[in-house]
N, C-alpha and C positions, 0 to 999 in steps of 0.2 A: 195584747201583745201581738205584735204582727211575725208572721212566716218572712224566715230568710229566703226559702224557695217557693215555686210557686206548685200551689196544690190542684191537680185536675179536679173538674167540679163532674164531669160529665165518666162514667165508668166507661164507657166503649174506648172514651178515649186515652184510659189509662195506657201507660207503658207496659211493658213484662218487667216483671225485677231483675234480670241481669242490665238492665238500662240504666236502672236506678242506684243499683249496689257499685263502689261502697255509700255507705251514705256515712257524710262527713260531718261530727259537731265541734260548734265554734272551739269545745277546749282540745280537740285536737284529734279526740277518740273517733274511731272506725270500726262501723259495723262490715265487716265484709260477705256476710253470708246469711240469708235469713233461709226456714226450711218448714213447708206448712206439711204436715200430718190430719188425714182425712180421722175425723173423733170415730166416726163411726167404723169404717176398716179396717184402721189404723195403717194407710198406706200412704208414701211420701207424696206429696201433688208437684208433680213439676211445672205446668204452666201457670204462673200468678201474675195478676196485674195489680199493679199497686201507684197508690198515690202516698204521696211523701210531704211533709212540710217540715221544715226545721226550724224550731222558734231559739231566739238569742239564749236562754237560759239551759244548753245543751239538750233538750228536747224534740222528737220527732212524734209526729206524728202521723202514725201509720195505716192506710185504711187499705183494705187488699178484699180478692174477691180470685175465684180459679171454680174449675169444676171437676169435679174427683172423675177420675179415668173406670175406675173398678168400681164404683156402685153408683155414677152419674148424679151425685148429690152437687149442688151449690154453696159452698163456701165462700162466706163474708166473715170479717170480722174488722175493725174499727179497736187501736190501742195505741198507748203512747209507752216508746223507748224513751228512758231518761238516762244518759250517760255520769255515769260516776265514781268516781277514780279508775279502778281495773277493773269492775263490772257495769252490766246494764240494769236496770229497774225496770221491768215489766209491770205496765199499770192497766188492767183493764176495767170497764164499768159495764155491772150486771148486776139489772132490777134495783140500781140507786146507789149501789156500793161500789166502793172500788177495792178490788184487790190486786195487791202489788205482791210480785215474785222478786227475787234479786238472783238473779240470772249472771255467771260469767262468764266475760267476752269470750269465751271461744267455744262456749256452748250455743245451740242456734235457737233463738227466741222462738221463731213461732210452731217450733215444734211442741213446747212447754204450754205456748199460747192453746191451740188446738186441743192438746190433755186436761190441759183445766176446763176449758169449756164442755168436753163429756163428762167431767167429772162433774159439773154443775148443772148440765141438763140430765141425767141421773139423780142427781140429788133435787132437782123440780120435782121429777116425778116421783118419789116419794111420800 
């Protein structure tokens, strides 16, 4: 399946996500807001750079990267928004599975995104 848009390969050269936002799929739906939440401080990160693709089948795919203000950690993370009637589909892959949230549109995904991920690096370390 090929991207309607085109996806940066290279991270320096990512955009900020206010460049990016909204991001538009083919059935019509708008994301207009995405919000990354540091797992570890749980403090909002404001500067994100993000790369986008959008595949025909209402799909995006999201890879993003920023660095937390309050405890100077590197946050990445790599998921795909699937747009579906009044909500979003959060799908992420970790250690071979995927799990999917279903998220509505006017909640902000990557804030969900970032909770599950400490919720999952906690439950590694167990």
């Amino acid at each position: 399946m090929t991207a309607l848009s085109h996806q940066y390969q290279d991270a320096d050269n990512w955009p900020p996500l206010s460049q990016v936002l909204p991001i538009k799929f083919p059935n019509g739906q708008r994301l207009d807001s995405l919000t990354m939440v540091c797992p570890d401080c749980r403090r909002e990160v404001r500067e994100i750079r993000v790369s986008v693709s959008i595949f025909p089948k209402d799909v995006a795919s999201v890879r993003a990267w920023t660095h937390c203000t309050a405890c100077r950690r590197k946050l990445t993370n790599t998921f795909r928004i699937r747009a579906a009637g009044h909500s979003f589909q959060l799908e992420e892959v970790h250690d071979g599975f995927i799990r999917v949230y279903s998220v509505p549109a006017r909640i902000s995904i990557l804030k969900h995104v970032w909770s599950a991920l400490k919720r999952l690096r906690l439950w590694g370390r167990s």
